[in-house]
C-alpha positions as CSV (number, residue, x, y, z in Angstrom):
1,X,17.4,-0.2,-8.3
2,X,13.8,-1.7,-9.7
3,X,15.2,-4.8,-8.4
4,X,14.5,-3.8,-4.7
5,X,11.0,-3.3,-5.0
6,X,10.2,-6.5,-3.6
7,X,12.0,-5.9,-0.6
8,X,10.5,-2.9,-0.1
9,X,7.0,-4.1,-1.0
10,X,8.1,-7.2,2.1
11,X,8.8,-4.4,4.6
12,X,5.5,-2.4,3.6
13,X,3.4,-5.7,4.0
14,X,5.5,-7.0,7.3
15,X,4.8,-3.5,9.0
16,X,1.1,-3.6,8.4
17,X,0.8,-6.9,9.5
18,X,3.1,-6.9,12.6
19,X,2.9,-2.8,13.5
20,X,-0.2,-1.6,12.4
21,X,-1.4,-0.2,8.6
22,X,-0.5,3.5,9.7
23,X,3.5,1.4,9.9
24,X,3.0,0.2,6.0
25,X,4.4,3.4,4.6
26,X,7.8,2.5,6.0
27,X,8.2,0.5,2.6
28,X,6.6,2.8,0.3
29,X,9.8,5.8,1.5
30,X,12.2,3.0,1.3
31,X,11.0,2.2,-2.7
32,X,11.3,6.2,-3.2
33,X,14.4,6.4,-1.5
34,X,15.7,3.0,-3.7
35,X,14.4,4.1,-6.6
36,X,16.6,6.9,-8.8
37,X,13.4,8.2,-10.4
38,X,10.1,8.2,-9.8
39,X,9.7,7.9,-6.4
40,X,6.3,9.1,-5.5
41,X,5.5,6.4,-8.4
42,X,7.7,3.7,-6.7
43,X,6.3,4.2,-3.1
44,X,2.5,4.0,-4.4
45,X,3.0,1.0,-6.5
46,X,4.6,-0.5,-3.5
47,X,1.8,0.3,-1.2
48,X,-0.8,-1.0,-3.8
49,X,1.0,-4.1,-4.1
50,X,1.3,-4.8,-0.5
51,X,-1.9,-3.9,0.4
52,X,-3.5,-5.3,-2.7
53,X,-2.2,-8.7,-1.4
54,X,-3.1,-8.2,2.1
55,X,-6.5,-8.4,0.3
56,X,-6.2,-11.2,-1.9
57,X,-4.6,-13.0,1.1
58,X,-7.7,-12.7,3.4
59,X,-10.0,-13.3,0.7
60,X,-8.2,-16.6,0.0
61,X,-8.2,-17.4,4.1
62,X,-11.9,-16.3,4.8
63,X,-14.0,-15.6,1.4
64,X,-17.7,-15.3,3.1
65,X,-16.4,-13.5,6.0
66,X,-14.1,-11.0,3.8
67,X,-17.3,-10.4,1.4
68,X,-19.6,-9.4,4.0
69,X,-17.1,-7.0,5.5
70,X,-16.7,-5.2,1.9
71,X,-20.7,-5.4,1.8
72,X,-21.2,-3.9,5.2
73,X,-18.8,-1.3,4.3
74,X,-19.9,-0.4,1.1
75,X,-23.3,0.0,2.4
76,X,-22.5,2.4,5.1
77,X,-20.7,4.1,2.4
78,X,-24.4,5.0,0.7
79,X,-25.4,1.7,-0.3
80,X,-22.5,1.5,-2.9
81,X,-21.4,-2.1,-4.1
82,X,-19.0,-3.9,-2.6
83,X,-16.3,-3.5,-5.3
84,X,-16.0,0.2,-4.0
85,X,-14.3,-0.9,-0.3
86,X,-11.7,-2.4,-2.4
87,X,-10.7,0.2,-4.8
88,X,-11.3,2.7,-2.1
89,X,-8.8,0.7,0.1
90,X,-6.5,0.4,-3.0
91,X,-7.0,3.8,-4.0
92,X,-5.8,5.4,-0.3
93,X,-3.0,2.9,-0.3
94,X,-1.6,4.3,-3.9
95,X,-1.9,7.9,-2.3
96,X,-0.6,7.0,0.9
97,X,2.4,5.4,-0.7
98,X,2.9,8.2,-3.3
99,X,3.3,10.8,-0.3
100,X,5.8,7.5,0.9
101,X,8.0,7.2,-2.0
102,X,7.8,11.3,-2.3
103,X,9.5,11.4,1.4
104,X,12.0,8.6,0.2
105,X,13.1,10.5,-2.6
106,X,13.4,13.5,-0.6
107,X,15.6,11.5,1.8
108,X,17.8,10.3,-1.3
109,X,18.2,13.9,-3.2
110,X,19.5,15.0,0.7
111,X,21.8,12.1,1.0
112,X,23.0,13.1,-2.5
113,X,23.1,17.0,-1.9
């Protein structure tokens, strides 16, 4: 079921866009709950995915602008560089869509029960 990652990975990106980031784990339970094994695994690569082009996207639309919002971050973080806001933001959305995928293949072992 590898093949449905992308549409899972859609869903996740499409939920944080139109709903809200706090909606974007909707995709991550659906790639645990696709996926036979590994879901925590599934759902956070889904997340990181998503999210990780949610970044690349607004880089591309707005690079200054995007830039100085990972700077002005970063420094109210403790003067950190900027790099930091973005594995930080990649790093939550891997655990957010581990604990995803790990409801999703919760769902799946109940359906299977």
């Amino acid at each position: 079921m590898i093949r449905m990652m992308p549409a899972a990975v859609l869903i996740a990106v499409a939920a944080h866009v139109f709903l809200g980031w706090i909606w974007s784990p909707l995709g991550a339970i659906l790639a645990g709950f696709l996926v036979e094994k590994r879901g925590p695994l599934a759902g956070a690569i889904c997340l990181a995915i998503g999210w990780g082009g949610l970044i690349i996207w607004s880089w591309m639309q707005a690079p200054q602008e995007t830039q100085e919002m990972w700077r002005v971050v970063a420094d109210l973080l403790g003067n950190l560089p900027p790099v930091v806001t973005v594995v930080a933001t990649l790093l939550i959305a891997a655990i957010l869509g581990s604990a995803g995928g790990w409801l999703g293949k919760g769902l799946r072992d109940l359906q299977t029960s």
